[in-house]
C-alpha positions in Angstrom: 42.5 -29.8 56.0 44.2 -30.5 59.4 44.1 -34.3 60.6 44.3 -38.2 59.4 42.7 -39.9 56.9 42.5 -43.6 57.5 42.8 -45.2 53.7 41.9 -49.2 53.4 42.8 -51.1 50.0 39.2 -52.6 49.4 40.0 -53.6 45.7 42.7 -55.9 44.4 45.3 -53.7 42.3 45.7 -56.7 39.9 45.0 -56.1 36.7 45.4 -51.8 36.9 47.2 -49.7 35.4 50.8 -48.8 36.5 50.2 -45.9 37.8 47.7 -46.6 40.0 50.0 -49.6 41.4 52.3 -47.5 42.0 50.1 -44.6 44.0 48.7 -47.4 46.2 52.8 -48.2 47.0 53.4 -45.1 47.7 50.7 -45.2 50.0 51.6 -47.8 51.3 49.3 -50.4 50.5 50.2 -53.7 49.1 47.3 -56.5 50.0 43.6 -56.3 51.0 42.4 -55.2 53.6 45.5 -53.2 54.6 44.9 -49.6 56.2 47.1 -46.5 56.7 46.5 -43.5 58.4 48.4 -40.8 56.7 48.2 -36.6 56.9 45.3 -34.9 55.1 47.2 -32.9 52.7 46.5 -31.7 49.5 48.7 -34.4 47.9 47.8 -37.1 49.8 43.7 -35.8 48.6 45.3 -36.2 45.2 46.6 -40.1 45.7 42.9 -40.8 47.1 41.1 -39.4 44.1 43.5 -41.2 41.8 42.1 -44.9 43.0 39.2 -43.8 44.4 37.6 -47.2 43.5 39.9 -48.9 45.1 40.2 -47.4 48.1 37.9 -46.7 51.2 39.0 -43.6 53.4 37.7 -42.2 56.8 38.6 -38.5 58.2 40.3 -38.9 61.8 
């Protein structure tokens, strides 16, 4: 697990639940269309699988 992942908020985060709100801010994503390449680790895996459905993600 040794790289980027490049996450893009596909799905609007109105209308979720708190917690994923805030794992998207902590991600860094706050509108649309908005992309961050962060580390592959095992936590960051964990933020991706916790809004799955609202995120789209590519390895680097």
């Amino acid at each position: 697990m040794s790289g980027m992942l490049k996450i893009t908020l596909v799905k609007s985060m109105i209308g979720r639940p708190e917690k994923h709100r805030k794992v998207l801010r902590g991600m860094g994503l706050t509108k649309i269309n908005r992309t961050v390449e962060l580390k592959d680790t095992p936590s960051i895996r964990g933020m991706v699988h916790a809004v799955s459905h609202l995120v789209k993600v590519e390895e680097k």
